[in-house]
N, C-alpha and C positions, 0 to 999 in steps of 0.2 A: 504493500500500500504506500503512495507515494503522499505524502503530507499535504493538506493544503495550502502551505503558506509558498511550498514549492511550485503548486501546481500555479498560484495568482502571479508569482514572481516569473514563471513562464508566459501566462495569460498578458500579463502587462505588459512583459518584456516584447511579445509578440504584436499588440496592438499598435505600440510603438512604433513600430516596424523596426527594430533592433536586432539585427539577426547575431549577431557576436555575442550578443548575451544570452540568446535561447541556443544556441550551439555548444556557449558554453553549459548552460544547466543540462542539456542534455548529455553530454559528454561526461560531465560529473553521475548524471543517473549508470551510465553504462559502468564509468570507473568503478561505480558498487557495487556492480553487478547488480542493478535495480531488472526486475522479469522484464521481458519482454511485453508481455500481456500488460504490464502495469504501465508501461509506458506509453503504449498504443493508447491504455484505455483511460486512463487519469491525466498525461497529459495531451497527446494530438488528438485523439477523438472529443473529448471536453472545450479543450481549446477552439477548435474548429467551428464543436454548435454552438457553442457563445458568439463566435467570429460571426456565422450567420445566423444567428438572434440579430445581435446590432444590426447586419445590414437589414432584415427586413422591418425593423423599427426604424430605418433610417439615420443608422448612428454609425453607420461606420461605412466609410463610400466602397462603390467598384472597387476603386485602385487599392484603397485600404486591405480590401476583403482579397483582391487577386496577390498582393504583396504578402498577403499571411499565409496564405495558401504558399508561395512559390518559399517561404522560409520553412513551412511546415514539409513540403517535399525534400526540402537540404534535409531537414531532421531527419527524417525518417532513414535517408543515404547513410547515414551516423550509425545508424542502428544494425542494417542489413550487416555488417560483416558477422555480428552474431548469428546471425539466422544462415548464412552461404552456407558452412562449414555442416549442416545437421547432417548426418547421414541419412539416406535415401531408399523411401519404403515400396517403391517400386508403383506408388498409385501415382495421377492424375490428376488436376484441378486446372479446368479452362474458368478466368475470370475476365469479365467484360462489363464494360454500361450498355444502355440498349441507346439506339440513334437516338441523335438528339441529348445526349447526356453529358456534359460536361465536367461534371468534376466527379475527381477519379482518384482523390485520395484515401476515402473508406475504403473501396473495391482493391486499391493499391495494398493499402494496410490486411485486409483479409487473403490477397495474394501471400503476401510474408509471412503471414501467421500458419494457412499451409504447409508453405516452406521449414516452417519452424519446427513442424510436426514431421516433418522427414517426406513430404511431398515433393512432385513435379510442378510446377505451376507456370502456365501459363498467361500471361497477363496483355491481354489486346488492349486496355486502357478506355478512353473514353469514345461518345460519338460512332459508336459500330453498326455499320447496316446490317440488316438480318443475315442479309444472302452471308456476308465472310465470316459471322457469328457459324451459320449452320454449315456451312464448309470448312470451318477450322474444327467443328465438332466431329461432320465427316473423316476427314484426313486424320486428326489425333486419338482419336475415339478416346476422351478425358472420363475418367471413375465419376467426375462430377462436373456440374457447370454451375458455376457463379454469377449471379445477374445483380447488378450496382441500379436503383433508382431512388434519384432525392425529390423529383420535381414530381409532384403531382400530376402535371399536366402532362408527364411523358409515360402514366402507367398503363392506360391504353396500348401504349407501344411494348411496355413489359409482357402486358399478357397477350399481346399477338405473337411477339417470340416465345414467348411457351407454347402457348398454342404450336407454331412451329417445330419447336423442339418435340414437344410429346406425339405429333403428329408422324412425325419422321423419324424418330428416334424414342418410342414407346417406353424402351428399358431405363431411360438416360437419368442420371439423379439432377437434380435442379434445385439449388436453392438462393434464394431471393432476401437479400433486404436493403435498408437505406431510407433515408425517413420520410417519402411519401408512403413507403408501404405499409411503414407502421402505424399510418393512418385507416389505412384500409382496415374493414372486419377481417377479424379471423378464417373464416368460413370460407372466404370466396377460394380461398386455395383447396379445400376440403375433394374437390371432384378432381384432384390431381395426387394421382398414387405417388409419385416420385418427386414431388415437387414441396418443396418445406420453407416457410420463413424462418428468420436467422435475424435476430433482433440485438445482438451485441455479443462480441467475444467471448464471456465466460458459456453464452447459446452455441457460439462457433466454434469453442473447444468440446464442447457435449459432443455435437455434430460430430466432429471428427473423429473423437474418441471411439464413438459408435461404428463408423465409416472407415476405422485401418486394417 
């Protein structure tokens, strides 16, 4: 558990747009050997919905909000050398946002966290049309596929690529999260055998757990 007085002193240092000083507190988490998990989850995932809280209250602009994002990506680079080295459990993970989806730092962070768990992971990043989504599932045949969606307005588009997926690819595991979807009811995933929401790390270490 990473303290709060660490987690503000990130938060702040980040709004700032300071990147020497969240590089540095990061760097110090690792020196401790602070979990991976704790860091994803306490500081960049925490940091980021506050980052967009303010912007949709009007408190923190574009350039602010894309400037945190582009220092919350250096962090994360910080962190990866712990996760390269896991040894490799011979599964799968295709991670992707659906077209239209911009930001790609959650989807990023659950790529690694994969990785962390001794997975393959694939990472096509943000903005993906369906067609190279279902051809990259085609060609890699991945244990599992990853779908990233924040924007409300682009869930329509999530559940036409499942639709997709389960139409073509019947056996395929699929799971989904990102905070439009955890507006969604529960239920509406309920008529999809292989398909599971995934509402935060310690859900996406279950997941895994269950799935090596």
């Amino acid at each position: 558990m990473i303290s709060e007085a660490k987690y503000l002193h990130y938060l702040n240092s980040l709004l700032e747009g300071n990147k020497s000083e969240c590089v540095k507190i990061i760097n110090e988490l690792i020196a401790e050997d602070t979990p991976v998990i704790d860091i994803y989850n306490d500081i960049f995932k925490r940091s980021m919905y506050r980052v967009g809280q303010l912007w949709e209250k009007n408190r923190c602009t574009v350039a602010e909000e894309h400037h945190a994002s582009q220092i919350t990506e250096l962090c994360i680079s910080l962190v990866y050398p712990k996760i390269a080295n896991t040894e490799k459990n011979g599964k799968t993970v295709l991670v992707t946002c659906v077209d239209k989806e911009f930001h790609e730092i959650g989807p990023k962070m659950v790529s690694d966290f994969f990785e962390l768990n001794g997975w393959t992971s694939i990472f096509l990043g943000s903005n993906m049309p369906d067609t190279e989504i279902l051809k990259t599932i085609f060609d890699k045949k991945p244990d599992v596929v990853g779908i990233s969606n924040n924007f409300y307005m682009n869930f329509i588009r999530t559940m036409k690529l499942v639709d997709s997926i389960t139409e073509n690819t019947p056996e395929q595991k699929v799971i989904i999260g990102g905070q439009a979807v955890e507006k969604i009811e529960d239920n509406i995933l309920d008529k999809y055998e292989n398909v599971k929401f995934i509402k935060d790390f310690d859900d996406l270490q279950k997941y895994i757990s269950e799935n090596n």
